[in-house]
PAZAKOL-371850 format. One record per residue (C-alpha): residue number from 1; x, y, z. Coordinates in steps of 0.25 Angstrom, whole numbers. Each point is the difference from the previous one (the first is absolute). Layout:
REM PAZAKOL-371850
NUM/X/Y/Z;
...
//
This chain:
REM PAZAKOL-371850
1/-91/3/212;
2/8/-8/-11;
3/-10/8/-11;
4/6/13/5;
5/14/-3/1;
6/-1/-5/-13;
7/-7/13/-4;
8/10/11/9;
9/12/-7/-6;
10/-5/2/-13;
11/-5/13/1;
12/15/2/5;
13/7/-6/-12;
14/-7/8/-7;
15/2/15/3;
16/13/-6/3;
17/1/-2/-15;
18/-4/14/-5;
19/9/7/10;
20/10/-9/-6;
21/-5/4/-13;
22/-1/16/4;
23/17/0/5;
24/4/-4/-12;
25/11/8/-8;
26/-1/1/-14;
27/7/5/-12;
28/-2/15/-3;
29/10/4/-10;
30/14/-6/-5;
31/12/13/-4;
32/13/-3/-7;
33/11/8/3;
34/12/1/-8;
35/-5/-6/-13;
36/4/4/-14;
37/2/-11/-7;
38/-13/-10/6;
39/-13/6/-1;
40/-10/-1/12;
41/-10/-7/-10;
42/10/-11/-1;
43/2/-2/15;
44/-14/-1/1;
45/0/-11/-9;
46/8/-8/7;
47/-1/3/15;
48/-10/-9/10;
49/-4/12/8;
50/-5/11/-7;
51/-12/12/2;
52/-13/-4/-5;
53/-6/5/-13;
54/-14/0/-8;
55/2/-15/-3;
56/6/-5/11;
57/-3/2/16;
58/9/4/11;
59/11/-9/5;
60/5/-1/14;
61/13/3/6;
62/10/-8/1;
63/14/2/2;
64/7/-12/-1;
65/-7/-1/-15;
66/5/17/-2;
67/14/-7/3;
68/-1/-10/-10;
69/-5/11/-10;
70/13/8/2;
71/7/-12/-3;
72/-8/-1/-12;
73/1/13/-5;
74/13/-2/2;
75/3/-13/-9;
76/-8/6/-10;
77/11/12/-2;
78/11/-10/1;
79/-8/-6/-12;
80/1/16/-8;
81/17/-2/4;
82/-2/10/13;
83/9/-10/9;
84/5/11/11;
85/-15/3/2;
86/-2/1/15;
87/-17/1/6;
88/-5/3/12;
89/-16/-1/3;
90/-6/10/10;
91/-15/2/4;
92/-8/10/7;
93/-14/-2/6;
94/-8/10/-3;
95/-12/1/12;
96/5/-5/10;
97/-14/2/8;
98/-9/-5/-10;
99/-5/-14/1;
100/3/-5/-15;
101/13/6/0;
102/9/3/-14;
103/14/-2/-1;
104/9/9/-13;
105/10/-10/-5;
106/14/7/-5;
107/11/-8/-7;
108/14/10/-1;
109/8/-6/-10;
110/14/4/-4;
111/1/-6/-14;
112/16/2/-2;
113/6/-3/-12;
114/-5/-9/-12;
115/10/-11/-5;
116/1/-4/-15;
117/4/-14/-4;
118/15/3/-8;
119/5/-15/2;
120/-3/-13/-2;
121/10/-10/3;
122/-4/-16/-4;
123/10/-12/5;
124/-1/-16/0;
125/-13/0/-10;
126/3/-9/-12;
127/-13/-7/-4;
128/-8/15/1;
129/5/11/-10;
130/2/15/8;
131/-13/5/-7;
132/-8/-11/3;
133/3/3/14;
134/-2/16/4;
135/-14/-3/-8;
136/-2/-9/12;
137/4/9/10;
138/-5/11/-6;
139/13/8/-1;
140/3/12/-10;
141/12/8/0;
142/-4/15/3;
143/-13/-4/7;
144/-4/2/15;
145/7/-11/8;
146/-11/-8/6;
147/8/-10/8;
148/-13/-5/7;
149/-6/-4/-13;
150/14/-7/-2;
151/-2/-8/10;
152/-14/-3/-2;
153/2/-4/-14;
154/13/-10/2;
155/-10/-11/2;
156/-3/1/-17;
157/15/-3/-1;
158/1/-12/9;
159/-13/-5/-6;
160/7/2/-15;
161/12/-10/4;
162/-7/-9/8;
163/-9/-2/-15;
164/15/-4/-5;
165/2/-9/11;
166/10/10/11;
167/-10/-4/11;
168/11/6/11;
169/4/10/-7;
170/5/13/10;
171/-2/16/-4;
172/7/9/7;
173/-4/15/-1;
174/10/13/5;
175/0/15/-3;
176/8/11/1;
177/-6/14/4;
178/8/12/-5;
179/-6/11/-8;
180/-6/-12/-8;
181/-3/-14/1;
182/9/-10/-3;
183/-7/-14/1;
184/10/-15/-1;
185/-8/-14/-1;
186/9/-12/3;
187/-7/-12/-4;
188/4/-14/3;
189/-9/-9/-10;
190/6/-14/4;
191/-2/-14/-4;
192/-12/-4/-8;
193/-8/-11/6;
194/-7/-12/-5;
195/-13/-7/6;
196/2/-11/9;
197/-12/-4/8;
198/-15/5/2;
199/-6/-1/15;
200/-13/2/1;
201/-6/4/14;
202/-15/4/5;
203/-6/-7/-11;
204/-9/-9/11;
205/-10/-12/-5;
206/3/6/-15;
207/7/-9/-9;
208/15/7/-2;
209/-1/-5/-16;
210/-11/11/0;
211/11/11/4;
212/11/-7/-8;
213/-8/1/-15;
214/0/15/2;
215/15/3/1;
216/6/7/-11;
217/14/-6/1;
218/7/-14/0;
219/12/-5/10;
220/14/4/-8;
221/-5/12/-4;
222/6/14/1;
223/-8/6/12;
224/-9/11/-8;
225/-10/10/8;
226/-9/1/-11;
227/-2/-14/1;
228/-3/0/15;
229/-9/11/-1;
230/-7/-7/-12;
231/-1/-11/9;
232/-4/8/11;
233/-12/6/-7;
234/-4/-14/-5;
235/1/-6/15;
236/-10/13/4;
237/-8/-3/-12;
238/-5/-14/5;
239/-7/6/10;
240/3/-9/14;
241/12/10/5;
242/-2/13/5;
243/14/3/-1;
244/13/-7/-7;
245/15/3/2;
246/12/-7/-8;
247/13/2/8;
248/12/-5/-4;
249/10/-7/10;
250/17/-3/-3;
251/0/-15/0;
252/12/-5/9;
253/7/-7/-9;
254/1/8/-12;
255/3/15/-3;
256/-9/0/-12;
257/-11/-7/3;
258/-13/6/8;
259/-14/-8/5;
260/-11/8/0;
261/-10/2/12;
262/-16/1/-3;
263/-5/5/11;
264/-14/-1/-2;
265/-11/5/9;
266/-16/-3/-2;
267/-13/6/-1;
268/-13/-4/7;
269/-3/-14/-8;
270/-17/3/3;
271/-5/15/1;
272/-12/9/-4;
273/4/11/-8;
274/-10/12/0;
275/2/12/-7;
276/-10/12/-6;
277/-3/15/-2;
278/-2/9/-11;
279/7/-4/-13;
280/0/-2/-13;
281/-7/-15/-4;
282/-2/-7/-13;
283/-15/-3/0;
284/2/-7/-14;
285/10/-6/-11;
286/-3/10/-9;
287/-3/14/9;
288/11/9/5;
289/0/0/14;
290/-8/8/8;
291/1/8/14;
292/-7/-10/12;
293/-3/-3/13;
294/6/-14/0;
295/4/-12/10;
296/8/-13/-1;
297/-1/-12/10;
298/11/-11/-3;
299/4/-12/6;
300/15/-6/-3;
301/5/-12/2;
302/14/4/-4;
303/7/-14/-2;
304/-13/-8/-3;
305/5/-17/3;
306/13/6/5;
307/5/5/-14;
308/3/11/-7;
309/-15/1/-5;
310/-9/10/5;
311/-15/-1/0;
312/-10/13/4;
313/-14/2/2;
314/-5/14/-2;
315/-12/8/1;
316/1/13/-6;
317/-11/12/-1;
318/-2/12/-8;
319/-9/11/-1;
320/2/11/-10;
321/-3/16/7;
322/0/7/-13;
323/-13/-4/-8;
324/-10/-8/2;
325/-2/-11/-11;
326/13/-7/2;
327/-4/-12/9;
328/7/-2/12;
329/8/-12/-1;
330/2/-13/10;
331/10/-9/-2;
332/5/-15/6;
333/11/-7/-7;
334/10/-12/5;
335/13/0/-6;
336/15/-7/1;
337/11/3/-5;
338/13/-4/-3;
339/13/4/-5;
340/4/-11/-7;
341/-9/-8/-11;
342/4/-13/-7;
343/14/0/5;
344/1/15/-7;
345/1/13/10;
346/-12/6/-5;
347/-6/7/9;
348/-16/-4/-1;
349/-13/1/7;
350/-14/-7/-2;
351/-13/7/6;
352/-13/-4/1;
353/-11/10/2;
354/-13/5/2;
355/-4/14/-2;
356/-14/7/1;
357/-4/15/-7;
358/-11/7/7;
359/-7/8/-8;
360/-8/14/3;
361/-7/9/-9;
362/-4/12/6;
363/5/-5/12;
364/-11/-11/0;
365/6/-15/-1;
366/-4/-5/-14;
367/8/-14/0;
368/13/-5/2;
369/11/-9/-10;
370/8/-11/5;
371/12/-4/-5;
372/8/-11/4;
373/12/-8/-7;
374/15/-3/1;
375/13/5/-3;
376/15/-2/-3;
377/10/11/1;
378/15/-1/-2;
379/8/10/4;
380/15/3/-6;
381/7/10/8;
382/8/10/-8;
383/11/9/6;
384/-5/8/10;
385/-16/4/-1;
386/-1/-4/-15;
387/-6/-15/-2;
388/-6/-8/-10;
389/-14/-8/4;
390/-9/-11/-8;
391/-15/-3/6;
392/-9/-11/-7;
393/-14/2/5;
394/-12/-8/1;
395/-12/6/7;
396/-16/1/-3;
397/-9/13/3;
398/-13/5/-2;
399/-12/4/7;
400/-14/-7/5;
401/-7/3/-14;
402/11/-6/-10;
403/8/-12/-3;
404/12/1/5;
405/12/4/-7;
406/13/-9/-1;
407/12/9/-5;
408/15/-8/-2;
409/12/9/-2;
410/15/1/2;
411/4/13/1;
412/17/5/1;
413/4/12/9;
414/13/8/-4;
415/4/11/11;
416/13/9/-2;
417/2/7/10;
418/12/10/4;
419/-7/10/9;
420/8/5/10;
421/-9/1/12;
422/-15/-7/-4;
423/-9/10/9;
424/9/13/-2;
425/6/-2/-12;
426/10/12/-5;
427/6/-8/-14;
428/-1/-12/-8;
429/-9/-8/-7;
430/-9/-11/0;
431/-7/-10/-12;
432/-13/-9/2;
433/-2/-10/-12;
434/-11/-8/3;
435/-6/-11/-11;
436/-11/-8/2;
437/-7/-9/-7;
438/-14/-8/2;
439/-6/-11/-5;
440/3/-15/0;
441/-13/-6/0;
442/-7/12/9;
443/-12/8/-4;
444/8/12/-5;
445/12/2/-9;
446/8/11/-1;
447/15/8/1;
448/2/11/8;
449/14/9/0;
450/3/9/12;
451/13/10/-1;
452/4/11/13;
453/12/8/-1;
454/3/9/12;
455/11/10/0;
456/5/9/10;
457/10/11/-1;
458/6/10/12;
459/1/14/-7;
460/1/7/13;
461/4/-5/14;
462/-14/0/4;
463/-5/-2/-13;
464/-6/-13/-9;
465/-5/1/-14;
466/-7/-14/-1;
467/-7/-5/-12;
468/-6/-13/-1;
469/-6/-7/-14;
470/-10/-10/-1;
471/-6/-8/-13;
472/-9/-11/1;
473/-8/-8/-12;
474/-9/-12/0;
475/-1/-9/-12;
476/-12/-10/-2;
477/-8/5/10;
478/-16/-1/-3;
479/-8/10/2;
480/-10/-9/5;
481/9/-6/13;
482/-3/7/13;
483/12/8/6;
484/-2/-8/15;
485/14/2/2;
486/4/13/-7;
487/8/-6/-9;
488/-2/13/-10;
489/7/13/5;
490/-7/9/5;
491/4/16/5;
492/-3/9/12;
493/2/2/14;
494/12/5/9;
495/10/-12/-7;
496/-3/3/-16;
497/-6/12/-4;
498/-4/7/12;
499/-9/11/-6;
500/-10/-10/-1;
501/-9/-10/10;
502/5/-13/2;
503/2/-9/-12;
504/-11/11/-7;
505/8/4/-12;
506/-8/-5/-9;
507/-16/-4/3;
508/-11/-7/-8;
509/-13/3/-2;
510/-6/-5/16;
511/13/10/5;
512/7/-13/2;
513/15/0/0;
514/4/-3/-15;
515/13/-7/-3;
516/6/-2/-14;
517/11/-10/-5;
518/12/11/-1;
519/5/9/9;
520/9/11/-1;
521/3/10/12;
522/12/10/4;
523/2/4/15;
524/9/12/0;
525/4/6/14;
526/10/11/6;
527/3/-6/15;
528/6/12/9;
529/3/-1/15;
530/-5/13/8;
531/2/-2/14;
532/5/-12/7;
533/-12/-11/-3;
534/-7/9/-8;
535/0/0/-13;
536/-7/6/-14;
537/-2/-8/-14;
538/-4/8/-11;
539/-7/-10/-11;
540/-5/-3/-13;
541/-7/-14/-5;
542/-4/-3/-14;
543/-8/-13/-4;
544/-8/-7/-12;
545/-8/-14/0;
546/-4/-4/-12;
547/-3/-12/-9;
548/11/2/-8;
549/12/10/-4;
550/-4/13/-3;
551/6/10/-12;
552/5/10/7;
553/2/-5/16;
554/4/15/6;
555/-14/4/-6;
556/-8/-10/7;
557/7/-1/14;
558/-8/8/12;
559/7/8/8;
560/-1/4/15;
561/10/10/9;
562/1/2/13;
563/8/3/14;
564/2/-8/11;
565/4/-2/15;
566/8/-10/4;
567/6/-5/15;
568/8/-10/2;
569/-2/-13/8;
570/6/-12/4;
571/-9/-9/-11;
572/4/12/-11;
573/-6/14/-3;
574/-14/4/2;
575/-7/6/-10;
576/-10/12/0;
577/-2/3/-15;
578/-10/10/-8;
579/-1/-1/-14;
580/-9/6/-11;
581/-4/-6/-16;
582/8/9/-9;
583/-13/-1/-9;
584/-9/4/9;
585/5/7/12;
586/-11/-1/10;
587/1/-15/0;
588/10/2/14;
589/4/-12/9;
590/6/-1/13;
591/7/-15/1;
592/8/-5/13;
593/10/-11/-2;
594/10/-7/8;
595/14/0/-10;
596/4/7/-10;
597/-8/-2/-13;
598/12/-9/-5;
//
């Protein structure tokens, strides 16, 4: 009896669930009446219910969010100097006996008039010049008044005299509306205070000297927001706090004195940390990274002894799905790190590790390489992404018929990077300087040179040119070591020069991969946005290895061309290119990749 209840009330639930699923009203078509000045692609672009299209599926009704939309559509013509604009949202269903039924959504929209700015009327500012702040706010004398964008932007301005130590200033905005706007900003900037005090609060078991080495600023100094957001960021970069907030409180008995509240909140001291998918990996020091299916498993302790040290253990796989010889790589390495080294806030981690190659050939397991060894990175953060690293390394590797092989380096990391988004990237630039040198006592000596430079120019709206330069040379490399680790540079795939296999730009006699001690490659692309998360990338690449610097280095580059399909994702752009050998046109290659090339 209690099997088929359990069964009826399922059975139940469940054709209650497509009925549900069959009465649902979605969105057949949305209408703008009255529009002159605002497209209906622009709506689209900014509205939560729209109709479906080839890349996206159908929405459902909903009216409340078909309110909110007209108050959207609405704000976005106050921000175009519409402010008489008046909306009102209607919608129609269209079958109103059909099961699934459709609904025609219709936004009437009387634009009215559109208001110029004509005035700008500054009082009570004495430390900021006029200028200084309409760029802030974003006001121009004869462009559409935008006061939504006015307020949203007076936050820059408070920010600006908190940095020269206003900490309570007050901004007050007003407007007058005639046959042009007339905008007055009355600004009381007020005392200027000092530090008095710093309270500390949520810190826990930690030692509050951990928290008190990172701050930026001293008691008796002029309050300064750059300093507190430097110290901010410093208290983040410890790694124990989740979140940090530095708020400043009046001291009773002073009118230029503040103490300042750290309110402090922690993460989960002990916690695994599991993360994987399809990506670009680093399956050696030397090789470019190539597309894989790869896994991490970590282990935390995030205040190891209760201090600001952090130690991991980590277990991290990968398996290449573009070609067959590159081994799949598993990985278990131990680390801590700490911010502070010798009394110095250098940022440094030491790592022990253990790491097996598996080796097929012709999909057959020949052997495997282990390589194991220690490491010690420090790590200088620059302003914003850009950053400067050392690591001195120690590690042997081989396989089961050699000696093993001990290599010693110290290698320094330069990276300048003033991209302005790092996965969609519309302008900047970005430099890579790597140096390296081995030896010191290990079985092979050498120098190796490494130089990126990226840039990124917006010629259109929807429109990137990117071209991206790479040179590489290796000095005192003996023909006679074997290249376990990639150390020579080596071309092809769908991150160097995709109109070749993987890393096969060059091959020996066996068919092997070939690499040579100097590289030289060109990737040139025009990146254009087609619809939504589509995309399309028009591309060239160029690249050389050799053992040294040719004559005439346009004459001996390679070149492949190609198009490409691109859709973006939350981890960056997926790729879909096709690219042919300029030299020999039926040499065709179809590469997937997760990220722009560069």
């Amino acid at each position: 009896m209690t099997l088929f209840f359990k069964l009826f009330v399922g059975t139940l639930t469940f054709f209650c669930f497509l009925d549900a699923q069959d009465n649902q009203i979605f969105i057949g078509s949305l209408n703008l009446e009255g529009n002159k000045n605002v497209s209906l692609n622009e709506v689209l672009l900014i509205v939560r219910q729209r109709p479906p299209s080839l890349f996206s599926r159908k929405t459902e009704f909903d009216s409340r969010l078909m309110r909110l939309d007209a108050l959207t559509i609405k704000n976005y013509y106050f921000s175009k100097g519409f402010l008489d604009v008046n909306i009102d949202e209607d919608y129609t269903i269209q079958d109103q006996q059909s099961k699934n039924k459709y609904v025609d959504l219709l936004y009437k929209i009387e634009e009215g008039k559109q208001y110029f700015l004509s005035s700008i009327e500054l009082s009570g500012n004495n430390l900021l010049p006029d200028s200084q702040i309409k760029d802030l706010l974003g006001l121009e004398i004869n462009a559409p008044y935008n006061p939504v964008g006015l307020n949203d932007k007076l936050y820059l301005l408070e920010n600006e005299y908190q940095k020269k130590g206003k900490v309570f200033s007050s901004i007050s905005v007003s407007d007058k509306i005639n046959e042009t706007a007339k905008v007055k900003i009355d600004i009381e900037e007020g005392r200027s205070y000092y530090i008095n005090n710093t309270i500390i609060k949520g810190i826990g078991n930690i030692d509050s000297s951990i928290v008190y080495r990172e701050l930026d600023y001293k008691p008796g100094q002029l309050y300064s927001k750059t300093k507190i957001d430097n110290s901010l960021k410093k208290i983040r970069e410890i790694g124990i706090f989740s979140t940090a907030n530095i708020t400043p409180i009046k001291t009773i008995d002073s009118d230029s004195l503040v103490n300042l509240i750290i309110q402090l909140r922690r993460y989960k001291q002990r916690e695994w940390i599991s993360s994987g998918g399809y990506e670009p990996f680093s399956f050696a020091e030397g090789a470019p990274e190539l597309p894989a299916i790869s896994g991490t498993i970590e282990w935390r302790n995030r205040a190891f002894l209760n201090s600001s040290k952090q130690f991991a253990v980590k277990l991290l796989f990968g398996i290449p799905v573009e070609v067959d010889f590159v081994t799949p790589r598993l990985r278990y390495d131990a680390s801590l790190s700490s911010n502070w080294f010798f009394g110095y806030r250098f940022p440094t981690t030491f790592t022990g590790y253990f790491e097996k190659f598996i080796i097929y050939e012709e999909k057959d397991y020949k052997e495997s390489i282990d390589r194991y060894g220690a490491n010690m990175v420090q790590h200088i953060q620059l302003k914003g992404r850009s950053y400067f690293e050392s690591k001195s390394l120690w590690e042997n590797f081989g396989d089961a018929s050699e000696e093993n092989i001990q290599e010693r380096s110290i290698s320094l990391k330069l990276v300048y990077d003033i991209r302005d988004d790092p996965l969609f990237t519309k302008r900047g630039f970005l430099i890579n300087f790597l140096y390296k040198f081995a030896g010191f006592g290990g079985s092979r000596e050498y120098t190796k040179a490494d130089l990126t430079i990226q840039s990124y120019q917006a010629i259109f709206k929807e429109t990137v040119l990117a071209a991206r330069l790479q040179f590489g040379n290796l000095w005192k490399w003996d023909s006679n070591y074997n290249d376990y680790s990639f150390e020579k540079f080596y071309l092809g795939g769908s991150t160097s020069m995709r109109g070749w296999e993987v890393l096969r730009f060059s091959e020996n006699d066996q068919n092997e991969p070939n690499g040579e001690t100097l590289r030289i490659m060109t990737n040139m692309e025009i990146r254009q946005k087609v619809y939504k998360s589509f995309g399309m990338t028009l591309f060239a690449d160029g690249g050389l290895l050799s053992t040294s610097l040719p004559n005439n280095i346009i004459n001996e580059l390679k070149w492949d061309l190609g198009v490409g399909v691109t859709f973006d994702t939350p981890l960056g752009p997926l790729r879909l290119d096709y690219a042919a050998q300029v030299n020999d046109l039926n040499t065709r290659l179809i590469n997937i990749g997760i990220q722009n090339l560069f």
